[in-house]
DODO-910319 format. One record per residue: residue number from 1; x, y, z of N, C-alpha, C in turn; chain; residue in one letter. Coordinates in steps of 0.001 Angstrom, whole numbers, plus 500000, padded with zeros to 6 digits. Atoms other than C-alpha are relative to their C-alpha. Layout:
BEGIN
PT, pos, n.xx, n.yy, n.zz, ca.xx, ca.yy, ca.zz, c.xx, c.yy, c.zz, unit, code
PT, NUM, X, Y, Z, X, Y, Z, X, Y, Z, A, A
...
# end
This chain:
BEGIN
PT, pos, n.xx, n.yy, n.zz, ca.xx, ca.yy, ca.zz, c.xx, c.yy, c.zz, unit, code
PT, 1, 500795, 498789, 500000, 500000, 500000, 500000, 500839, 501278, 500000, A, X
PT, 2, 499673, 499178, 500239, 502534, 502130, 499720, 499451, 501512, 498749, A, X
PT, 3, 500313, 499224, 501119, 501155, 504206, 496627, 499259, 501151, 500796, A, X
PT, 4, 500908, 499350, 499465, 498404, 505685, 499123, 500332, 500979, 500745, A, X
PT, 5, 499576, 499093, 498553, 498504, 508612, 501736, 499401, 499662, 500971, A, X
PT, 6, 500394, 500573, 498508, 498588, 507594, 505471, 498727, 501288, 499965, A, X
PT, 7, 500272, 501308, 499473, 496024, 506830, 506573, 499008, 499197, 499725, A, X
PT, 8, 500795, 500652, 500525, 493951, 505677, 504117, 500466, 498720, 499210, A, X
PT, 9, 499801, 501465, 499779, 495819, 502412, 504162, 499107, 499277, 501040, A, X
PT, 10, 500558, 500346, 498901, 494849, 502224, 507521, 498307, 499449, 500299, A, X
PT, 11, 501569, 500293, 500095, 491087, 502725, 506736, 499372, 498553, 499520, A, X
PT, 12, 499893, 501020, 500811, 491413, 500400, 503981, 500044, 498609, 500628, A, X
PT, 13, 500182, 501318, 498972, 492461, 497373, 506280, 499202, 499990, 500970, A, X
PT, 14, 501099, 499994, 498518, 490174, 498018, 508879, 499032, 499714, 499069, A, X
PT, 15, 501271, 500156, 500287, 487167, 497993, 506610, 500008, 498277, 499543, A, X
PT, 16, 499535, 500955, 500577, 488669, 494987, 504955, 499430, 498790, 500952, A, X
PT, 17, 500154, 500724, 499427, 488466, 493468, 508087, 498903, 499379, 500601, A, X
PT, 18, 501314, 499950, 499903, 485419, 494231, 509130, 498776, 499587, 499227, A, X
PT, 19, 500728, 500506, 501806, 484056, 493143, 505518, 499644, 498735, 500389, A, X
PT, 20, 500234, 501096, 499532, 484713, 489888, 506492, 499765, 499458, 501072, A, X
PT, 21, 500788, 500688, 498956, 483872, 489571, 510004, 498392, 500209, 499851, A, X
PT, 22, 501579, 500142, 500462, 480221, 490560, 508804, 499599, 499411, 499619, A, X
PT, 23, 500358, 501184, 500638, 480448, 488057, 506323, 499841, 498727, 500211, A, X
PT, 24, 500322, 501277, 499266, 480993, 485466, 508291, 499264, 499540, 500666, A, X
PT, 25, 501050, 500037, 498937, 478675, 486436, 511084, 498132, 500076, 499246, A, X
PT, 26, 501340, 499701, 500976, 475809, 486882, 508186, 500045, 498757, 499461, A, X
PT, 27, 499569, 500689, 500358, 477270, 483492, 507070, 499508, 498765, 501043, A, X
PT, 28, 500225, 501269, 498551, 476451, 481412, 510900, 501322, 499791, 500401, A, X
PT, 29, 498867, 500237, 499301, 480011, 481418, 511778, 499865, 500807, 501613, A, X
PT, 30, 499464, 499349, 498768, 480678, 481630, 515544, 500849, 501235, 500185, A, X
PT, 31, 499037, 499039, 499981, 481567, 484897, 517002, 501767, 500292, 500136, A, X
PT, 32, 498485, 499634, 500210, 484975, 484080, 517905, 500537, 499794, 498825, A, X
PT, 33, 499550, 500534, 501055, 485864, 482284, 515185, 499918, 501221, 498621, A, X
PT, 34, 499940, 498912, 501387, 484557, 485346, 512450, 501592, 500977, 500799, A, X
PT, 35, 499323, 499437, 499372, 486943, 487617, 515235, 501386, 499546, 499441, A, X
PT, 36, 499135, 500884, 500391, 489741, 485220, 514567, 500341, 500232, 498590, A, X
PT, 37, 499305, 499919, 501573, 489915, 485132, 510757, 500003, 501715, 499596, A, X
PT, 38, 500045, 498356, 500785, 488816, 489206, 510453, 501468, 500288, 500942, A, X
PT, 39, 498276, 500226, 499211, 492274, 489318, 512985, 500935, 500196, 499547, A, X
PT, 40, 499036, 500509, 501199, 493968, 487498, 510682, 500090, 500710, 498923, A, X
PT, 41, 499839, 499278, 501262, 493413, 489187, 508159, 500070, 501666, 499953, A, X
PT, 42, 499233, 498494, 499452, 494066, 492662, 509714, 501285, 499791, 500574, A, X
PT, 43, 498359, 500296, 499720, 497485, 491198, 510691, 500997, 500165, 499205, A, X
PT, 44, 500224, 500268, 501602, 497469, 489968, 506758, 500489, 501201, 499841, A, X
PT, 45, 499369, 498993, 500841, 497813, 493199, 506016, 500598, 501628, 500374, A, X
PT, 46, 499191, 498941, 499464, 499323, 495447, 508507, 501296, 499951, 499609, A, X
PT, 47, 499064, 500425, 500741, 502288, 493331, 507441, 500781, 500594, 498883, A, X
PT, 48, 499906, 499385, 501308, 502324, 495335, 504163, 500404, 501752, 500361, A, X
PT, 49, 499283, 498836, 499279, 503466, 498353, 506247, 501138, 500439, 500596, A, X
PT, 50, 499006, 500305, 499765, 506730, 499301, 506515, 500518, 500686, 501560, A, X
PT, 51, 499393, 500047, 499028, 506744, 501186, 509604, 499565, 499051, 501586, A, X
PT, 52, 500518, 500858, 499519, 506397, 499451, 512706, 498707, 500321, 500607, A, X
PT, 53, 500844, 499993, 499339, 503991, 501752, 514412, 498382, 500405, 499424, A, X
PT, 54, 501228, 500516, 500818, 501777, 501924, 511393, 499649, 498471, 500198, A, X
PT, 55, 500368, 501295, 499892, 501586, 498225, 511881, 499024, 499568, 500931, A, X
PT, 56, 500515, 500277, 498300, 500531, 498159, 515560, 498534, 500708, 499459, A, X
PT, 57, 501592, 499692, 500053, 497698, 500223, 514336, 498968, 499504, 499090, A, X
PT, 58, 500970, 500442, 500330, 496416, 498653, 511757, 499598, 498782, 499814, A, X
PT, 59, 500330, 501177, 498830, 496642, 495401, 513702, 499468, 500062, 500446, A, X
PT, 60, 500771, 499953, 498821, 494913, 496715, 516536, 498662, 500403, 499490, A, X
PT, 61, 501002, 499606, 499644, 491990, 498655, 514930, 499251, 499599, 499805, A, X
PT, 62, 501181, 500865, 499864, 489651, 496018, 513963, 499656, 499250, 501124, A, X
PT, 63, 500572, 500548, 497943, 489775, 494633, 517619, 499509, 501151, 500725, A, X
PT, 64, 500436, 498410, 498998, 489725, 498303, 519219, 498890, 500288, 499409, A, X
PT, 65, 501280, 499827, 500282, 486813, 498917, 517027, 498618, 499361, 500515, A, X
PT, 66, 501086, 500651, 499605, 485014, 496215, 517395, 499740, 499816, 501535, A, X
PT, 67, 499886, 500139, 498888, 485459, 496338, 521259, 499152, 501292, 500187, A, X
PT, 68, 500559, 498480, 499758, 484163, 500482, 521241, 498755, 499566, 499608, A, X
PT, 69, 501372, 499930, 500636, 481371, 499450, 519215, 498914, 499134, 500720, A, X
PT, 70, 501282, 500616, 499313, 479953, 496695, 521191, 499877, 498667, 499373, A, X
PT, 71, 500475, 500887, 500859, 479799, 494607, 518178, 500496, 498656, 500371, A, X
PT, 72, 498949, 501677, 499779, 481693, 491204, 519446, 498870, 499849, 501729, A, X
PT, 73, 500394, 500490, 499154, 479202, 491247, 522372, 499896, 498379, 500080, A, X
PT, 74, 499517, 501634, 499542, 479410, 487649, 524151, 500667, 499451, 499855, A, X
PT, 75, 499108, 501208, 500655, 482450, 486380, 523034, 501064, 500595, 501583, A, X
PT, 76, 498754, 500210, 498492, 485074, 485515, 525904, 500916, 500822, 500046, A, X
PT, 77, 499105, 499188, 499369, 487403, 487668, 527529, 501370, 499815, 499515, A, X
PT, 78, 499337, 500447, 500701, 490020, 485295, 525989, 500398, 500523, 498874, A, X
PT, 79, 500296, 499733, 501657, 489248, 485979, 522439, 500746, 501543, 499912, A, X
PT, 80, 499239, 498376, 500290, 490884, 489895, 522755, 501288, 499832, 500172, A, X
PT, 81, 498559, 499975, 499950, 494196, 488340, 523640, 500332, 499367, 498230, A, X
PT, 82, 499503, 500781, 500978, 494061, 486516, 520055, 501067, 501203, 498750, A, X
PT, 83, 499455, 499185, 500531, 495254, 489736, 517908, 501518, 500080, 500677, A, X
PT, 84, 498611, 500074, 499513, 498446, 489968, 520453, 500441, 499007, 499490, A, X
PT, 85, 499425, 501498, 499895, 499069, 486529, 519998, 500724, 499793, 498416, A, X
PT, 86, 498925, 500038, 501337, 499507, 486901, 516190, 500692, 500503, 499535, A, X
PT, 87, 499069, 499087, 500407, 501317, 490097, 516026, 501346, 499480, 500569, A, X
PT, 88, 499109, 500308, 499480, 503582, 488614, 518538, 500782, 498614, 499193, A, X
PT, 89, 499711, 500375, 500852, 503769, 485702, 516450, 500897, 499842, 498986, A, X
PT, 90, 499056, 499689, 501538, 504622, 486933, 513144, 500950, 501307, 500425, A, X
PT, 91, 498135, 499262, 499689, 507368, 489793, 514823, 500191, 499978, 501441, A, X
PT, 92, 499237, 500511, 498745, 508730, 488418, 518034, 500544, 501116, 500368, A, X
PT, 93, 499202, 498983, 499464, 510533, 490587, 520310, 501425, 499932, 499608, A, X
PT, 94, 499163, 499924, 500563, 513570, 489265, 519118, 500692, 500655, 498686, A, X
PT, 95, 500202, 499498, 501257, 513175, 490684, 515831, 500095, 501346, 500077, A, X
PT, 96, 500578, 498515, 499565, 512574, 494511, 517266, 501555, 500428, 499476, A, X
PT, 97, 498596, 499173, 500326, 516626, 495156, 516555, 500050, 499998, 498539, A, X
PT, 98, 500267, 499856, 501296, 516280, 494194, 513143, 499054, 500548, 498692, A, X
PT, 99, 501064, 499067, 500233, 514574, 495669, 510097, 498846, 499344, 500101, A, X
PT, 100, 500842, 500378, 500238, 511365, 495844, 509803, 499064, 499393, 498682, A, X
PT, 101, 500736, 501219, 501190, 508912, 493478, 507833, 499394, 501002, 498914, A, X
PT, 102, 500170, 499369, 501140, 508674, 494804, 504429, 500739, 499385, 498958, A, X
PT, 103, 499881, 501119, 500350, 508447, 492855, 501672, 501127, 500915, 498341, A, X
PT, 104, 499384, 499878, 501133, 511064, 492865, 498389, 499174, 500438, 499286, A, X
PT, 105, 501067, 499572, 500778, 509667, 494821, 495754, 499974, 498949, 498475, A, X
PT, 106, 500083, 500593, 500952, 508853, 492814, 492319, 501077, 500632, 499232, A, X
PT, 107, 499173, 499997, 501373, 511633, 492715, 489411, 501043, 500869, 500727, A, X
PT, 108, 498902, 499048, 499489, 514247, 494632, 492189, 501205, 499474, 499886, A, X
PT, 109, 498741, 500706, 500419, 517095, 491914, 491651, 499717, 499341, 498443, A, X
PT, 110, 500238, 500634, 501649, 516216, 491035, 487999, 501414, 500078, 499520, A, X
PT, 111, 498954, 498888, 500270, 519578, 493367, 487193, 501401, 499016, 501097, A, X
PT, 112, 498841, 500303, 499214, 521911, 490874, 489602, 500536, 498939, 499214, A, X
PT, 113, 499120, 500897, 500707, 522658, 488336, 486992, 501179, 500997, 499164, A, X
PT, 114, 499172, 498946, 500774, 524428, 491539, 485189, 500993, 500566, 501058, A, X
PT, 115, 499457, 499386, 498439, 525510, 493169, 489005, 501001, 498881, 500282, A, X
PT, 116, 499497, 500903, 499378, 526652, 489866, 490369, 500365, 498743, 499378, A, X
PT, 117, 500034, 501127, 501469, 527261, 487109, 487641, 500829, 498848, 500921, A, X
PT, 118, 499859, 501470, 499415, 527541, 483558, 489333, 500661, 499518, 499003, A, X
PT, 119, 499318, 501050, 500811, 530069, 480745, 487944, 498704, 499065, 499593, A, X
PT, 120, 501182, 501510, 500411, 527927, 478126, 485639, 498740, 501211, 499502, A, X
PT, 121, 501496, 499670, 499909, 524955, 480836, 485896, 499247, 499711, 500968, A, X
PT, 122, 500831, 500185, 498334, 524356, 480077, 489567, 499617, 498405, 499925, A, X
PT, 123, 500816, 501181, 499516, 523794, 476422, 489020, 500726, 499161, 500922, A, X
PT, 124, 499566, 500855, 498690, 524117, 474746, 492135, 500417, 500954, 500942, A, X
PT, 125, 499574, 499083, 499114, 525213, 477670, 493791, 498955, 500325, 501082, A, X
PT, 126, 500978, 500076, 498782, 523795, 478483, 497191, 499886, 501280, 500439, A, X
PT, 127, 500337, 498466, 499521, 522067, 481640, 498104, 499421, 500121, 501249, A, X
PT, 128, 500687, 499629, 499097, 520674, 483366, 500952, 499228, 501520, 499970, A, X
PT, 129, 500486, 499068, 499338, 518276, 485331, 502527, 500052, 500415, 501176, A, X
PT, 130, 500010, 499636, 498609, 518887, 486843, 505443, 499098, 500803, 500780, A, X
PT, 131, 501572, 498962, 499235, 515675, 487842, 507021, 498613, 499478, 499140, A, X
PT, 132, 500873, 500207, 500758, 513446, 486243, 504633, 498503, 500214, 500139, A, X
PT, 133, 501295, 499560, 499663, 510166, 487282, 506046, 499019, 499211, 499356, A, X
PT, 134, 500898, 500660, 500384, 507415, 486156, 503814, 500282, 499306, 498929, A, X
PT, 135, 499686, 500172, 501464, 509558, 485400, 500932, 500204, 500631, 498823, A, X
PT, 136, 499785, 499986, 500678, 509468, 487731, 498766, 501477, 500455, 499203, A, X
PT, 137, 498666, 500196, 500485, 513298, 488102, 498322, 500156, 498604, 499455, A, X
PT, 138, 499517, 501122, 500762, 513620, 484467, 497751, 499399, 499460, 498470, A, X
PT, 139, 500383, 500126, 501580, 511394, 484578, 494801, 500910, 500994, 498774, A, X
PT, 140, 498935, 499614, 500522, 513390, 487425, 493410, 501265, 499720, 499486, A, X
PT, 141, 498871, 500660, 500037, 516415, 485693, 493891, 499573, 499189, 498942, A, X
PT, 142, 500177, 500453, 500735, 515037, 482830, 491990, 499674, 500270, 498778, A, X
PT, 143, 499819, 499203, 501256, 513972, 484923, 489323, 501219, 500551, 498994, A, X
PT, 144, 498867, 499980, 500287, 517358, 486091, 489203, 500986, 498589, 499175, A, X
PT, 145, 499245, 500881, 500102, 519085, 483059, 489726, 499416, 498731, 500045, A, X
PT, 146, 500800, 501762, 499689, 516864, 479804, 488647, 500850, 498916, 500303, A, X
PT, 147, 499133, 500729, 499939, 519211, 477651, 488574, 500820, 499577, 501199, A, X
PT, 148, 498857, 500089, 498966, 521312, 478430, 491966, 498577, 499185, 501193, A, X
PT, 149, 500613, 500819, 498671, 519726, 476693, 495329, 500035, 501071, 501426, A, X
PT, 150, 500359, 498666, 499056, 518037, 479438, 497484, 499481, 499374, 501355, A, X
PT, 151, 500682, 500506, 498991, 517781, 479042, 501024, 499432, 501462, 500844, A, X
PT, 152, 500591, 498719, 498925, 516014, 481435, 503951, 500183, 499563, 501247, A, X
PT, 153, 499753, 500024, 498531, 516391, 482267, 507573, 499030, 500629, 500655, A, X
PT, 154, 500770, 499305, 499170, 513866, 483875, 509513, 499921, 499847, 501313, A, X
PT, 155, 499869, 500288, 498649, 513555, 484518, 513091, 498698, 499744, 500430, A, X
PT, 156, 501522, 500215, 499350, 509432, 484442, 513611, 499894, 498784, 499143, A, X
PT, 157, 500297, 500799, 499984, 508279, 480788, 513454, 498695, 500296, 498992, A, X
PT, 158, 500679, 499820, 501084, 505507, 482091, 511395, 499718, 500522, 499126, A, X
PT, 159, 500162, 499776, 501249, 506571, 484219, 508617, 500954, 498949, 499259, A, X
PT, 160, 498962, 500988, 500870, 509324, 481269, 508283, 498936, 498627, 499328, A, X
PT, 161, 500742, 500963, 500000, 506084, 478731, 508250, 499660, 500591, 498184, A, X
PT, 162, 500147, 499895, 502052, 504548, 480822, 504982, 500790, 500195, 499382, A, X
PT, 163, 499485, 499756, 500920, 507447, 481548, 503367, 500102, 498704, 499455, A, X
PT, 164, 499556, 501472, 500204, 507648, 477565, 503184, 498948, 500335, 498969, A, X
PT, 165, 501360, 499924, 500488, 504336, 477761, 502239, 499825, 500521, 498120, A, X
PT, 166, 500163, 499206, 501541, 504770, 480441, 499304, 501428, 499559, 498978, A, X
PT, 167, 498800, 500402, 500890, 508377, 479160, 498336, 500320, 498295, 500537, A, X
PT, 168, 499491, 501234, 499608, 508474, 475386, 498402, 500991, 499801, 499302, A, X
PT, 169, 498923, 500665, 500296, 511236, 474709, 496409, 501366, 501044, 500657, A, X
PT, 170, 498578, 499543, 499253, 513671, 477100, 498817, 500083, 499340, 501235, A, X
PT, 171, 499645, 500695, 498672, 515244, 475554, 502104, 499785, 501415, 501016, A, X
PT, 172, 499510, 499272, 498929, 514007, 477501, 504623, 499990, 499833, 501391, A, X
PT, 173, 500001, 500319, 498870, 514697, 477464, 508388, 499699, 501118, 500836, A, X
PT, 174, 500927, 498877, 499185, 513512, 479263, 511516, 501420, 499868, 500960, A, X
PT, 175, 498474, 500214, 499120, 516667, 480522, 513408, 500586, 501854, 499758, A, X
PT, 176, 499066, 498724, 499677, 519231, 483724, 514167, 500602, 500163, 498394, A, X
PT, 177, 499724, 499639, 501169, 520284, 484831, 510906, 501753, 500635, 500417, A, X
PT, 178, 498968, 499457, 499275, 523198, 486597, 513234, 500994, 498708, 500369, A, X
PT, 179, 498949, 501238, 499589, 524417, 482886, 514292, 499853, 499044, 498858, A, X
PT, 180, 499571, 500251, 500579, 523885, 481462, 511320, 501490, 499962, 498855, A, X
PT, 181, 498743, 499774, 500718, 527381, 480557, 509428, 499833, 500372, 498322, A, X
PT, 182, 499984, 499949, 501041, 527614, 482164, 506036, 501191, 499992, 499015, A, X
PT, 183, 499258, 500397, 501302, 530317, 480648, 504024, 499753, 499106, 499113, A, X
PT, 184, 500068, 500621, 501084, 528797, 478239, 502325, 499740, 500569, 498619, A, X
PT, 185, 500786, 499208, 501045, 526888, 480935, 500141, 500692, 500844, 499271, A, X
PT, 186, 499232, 499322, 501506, 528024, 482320, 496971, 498989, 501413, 500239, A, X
PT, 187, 500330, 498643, 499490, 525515, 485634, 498044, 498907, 500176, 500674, A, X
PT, 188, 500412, 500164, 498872, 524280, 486440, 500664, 498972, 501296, 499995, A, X
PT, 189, 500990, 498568, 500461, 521050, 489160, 500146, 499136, 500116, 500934, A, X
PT, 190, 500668, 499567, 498894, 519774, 491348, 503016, 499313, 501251, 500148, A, X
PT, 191, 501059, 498797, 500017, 516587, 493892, 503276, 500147, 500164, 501623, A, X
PT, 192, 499697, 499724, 498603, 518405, 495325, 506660, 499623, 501161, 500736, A, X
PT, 193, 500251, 498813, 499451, 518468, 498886, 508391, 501139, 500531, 500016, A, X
PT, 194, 498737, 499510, 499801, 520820, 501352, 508686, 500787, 499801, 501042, A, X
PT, 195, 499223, 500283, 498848, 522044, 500562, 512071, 500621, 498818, 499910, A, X
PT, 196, 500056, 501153, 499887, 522220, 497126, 511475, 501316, 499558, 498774, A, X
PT, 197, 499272, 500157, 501047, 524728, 497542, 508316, 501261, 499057, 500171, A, X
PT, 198, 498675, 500263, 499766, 527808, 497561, 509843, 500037, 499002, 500584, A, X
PT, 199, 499956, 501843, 499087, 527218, 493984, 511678, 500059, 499153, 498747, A, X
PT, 200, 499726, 501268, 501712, 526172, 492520, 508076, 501882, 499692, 499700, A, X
PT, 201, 498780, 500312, 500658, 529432, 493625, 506548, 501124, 499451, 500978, A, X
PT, 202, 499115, 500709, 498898, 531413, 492615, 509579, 499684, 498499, 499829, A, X
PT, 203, 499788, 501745, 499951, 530081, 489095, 509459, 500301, 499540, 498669, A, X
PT, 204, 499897, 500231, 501161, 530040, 488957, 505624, 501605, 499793, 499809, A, X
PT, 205, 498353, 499812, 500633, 534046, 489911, 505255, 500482, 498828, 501002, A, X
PT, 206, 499709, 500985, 498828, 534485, 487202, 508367, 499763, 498832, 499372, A, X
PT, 207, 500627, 501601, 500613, 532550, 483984, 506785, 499979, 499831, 498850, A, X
PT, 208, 500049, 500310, 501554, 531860, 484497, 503121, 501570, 499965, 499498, A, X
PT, 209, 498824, 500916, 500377, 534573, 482879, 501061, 500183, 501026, 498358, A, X
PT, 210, 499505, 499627, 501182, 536390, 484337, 497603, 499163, 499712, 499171, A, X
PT, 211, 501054, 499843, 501194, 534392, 485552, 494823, 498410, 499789, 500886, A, X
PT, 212, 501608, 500487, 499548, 530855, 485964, 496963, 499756, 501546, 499796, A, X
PT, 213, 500590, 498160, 500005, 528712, 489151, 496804, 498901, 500053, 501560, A, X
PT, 214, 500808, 499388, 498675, 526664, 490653, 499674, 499495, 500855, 499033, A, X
PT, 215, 500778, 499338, 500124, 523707, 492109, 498672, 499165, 501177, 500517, A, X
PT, 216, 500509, 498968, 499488, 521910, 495106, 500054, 499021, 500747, 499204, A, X
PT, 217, 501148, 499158, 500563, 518574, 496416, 499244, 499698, 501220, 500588, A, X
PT, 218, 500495, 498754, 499950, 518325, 500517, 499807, 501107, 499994, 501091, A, X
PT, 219, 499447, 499677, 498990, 521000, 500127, 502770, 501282, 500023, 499596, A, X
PT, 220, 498693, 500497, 500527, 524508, 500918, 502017, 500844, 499652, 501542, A, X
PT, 221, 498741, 500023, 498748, 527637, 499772, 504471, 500396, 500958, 499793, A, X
PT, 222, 499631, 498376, 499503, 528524, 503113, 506038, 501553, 499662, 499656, A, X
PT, 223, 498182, 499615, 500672, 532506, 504024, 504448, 500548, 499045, 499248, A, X
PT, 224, 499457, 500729, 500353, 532760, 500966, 502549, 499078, 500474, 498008, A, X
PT, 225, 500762, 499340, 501545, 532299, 502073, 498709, 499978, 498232, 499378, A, X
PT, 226, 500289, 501119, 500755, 530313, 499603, 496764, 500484, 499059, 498715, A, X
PT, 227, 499334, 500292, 501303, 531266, 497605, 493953, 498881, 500578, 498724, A, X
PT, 228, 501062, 499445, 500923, 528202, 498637, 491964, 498770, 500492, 501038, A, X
PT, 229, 501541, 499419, 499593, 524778, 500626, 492706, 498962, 499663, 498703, A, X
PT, 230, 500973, 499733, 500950, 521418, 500794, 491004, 498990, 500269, 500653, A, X
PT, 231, 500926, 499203, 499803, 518799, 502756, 491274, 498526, 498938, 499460, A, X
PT, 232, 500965, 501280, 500410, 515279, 500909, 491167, 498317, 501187, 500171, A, X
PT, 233, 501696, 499267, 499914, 511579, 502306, 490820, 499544, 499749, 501028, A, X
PT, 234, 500632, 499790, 498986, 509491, 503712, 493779, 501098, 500281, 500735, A, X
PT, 235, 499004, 499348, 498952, 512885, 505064, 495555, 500794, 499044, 500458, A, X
PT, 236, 499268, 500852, 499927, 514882, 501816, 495717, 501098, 500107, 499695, A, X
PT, 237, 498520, 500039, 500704, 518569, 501241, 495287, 500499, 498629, 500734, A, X
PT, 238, 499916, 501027, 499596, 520045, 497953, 495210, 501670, 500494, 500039, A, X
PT, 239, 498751, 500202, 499736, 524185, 497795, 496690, 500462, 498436, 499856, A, X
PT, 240, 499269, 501092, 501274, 526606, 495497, 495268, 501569, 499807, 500829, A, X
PT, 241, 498502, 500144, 499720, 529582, 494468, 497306, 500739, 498328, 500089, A, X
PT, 242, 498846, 501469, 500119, 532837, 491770, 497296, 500406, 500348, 501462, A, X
PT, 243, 498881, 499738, 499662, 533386, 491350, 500553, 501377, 499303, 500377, A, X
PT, 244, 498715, 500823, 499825, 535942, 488691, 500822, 501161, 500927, 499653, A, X
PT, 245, 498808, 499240, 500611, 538355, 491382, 499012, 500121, 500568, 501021, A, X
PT, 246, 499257, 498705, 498408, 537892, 493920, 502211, 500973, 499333, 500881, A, X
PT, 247, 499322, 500722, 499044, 539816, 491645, 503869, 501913, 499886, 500015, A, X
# end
């Protein structure tokens, strides 16, 4: 939803949500249960928000609504912890240092078989995501690089569950992306933060092995000049570094 002006995203998912808890409840579905999937699906798509405290809100306001309004009368006391339960869920507290969930944009690594040019054409070669969220870097990647063998890392147990979900043929696992070892990987591609830079390239020039690239979507490593840039539609820029050479 980026295209829109705050906060008629916001509206947008709320009604969304509300769309379908009507439908359900006009439908004979139990009140919690409509609560539950309209939830879900205001979770669905707070997700699609890149900051965090747009998120929180338009997580929360189909519960806060429906709580002001009255409308969820009789349903258990229980049932209002379920919205925590999935935000907490899908971004753990662990996750709070890293960036936030925001998904790869379509056709943004198309340009890395030209940027980054794999031996063979990437076949067999082993990629990563570092942070893989819902996936859509690892489809990118594959777009990029069909041929190479894309894996993912995520730290929430359930955006690592759908990314399975949406990318079955990548390996992905649910784990520290920080203690994972990255030398097996020929490149290693991370939608990070600015604070968070200088740890990438520190572990990157440490583990990755001769001839690998480190990727970077919109974040550059602070004093380390890239090997290539590119500029990408909607205010994107993809970074391009070797770092086995800093070494």
């Amino acid at each position: 939803m980026p295209t829109l002006r705050w906060p008629f995203p916001a509206l947008l998912s709320w009604a969304a949500a509300w769309g379908l808890f009507s439908g359900l409840r006009q439908l004979g579905l139990e009140p919690a249960l409509a609560l539950a999937a309209a939830a879900l699906c205001g979770g669905a798509l707070a997700l699609l928000h890149q900051a965090r405290w747009r998120r929180l809100i338009v997580a929360g306001g189909f519960p806060l609504s429906l709580l002001i309004t009255g409308a969820a009368g009789g349903l258990p006391a229980w049932v209002w912890l379920l919205p925590l339960l999935l935000l907490a869920l899908a971004y753990p507290r662990r996750t709070w240092g890293d960036a936030p969930l925001f998904p790869t944009p379509r056709d943004a690594l198309l340009r890395l078989r030209d940027l980054a040019p794999l031996a063979d054409a990437g076949q067999g070669a082993q990629l990563l995501d570092a942070g893989c969220g819902l996936g859509a870097g690892l489809r990118e990647l594959r777009r990029a690089y069909p041929q190479a063998r894309i894996e993912g890392i995520e730290w929430s147990g359930l955006l690592a569950q759908l990314a399975r979900w949406r990318c079955p043929w990548a390996e992905i696992s649910r784990g520290d992306l920080w203690a994972q070892p990255w030398q097996p990987f020929a490149l290693v591609y991370v939608f990070q933060r600015p604070e968070t830079m200088a740890r990438v390239w520190g572990k990157a020039c440490a583990e990755m092995g001769p001839d690998s690239w480190l990727i970077s979507l919109d974040f550059a490593v602070p004093e380390v000049p890239p090997l290539a840039t590119l500029a990408l539609p909607g205010g994107h820029s993809l970074w391009v570094y070797r770092p086995a050479r800093a070494v």
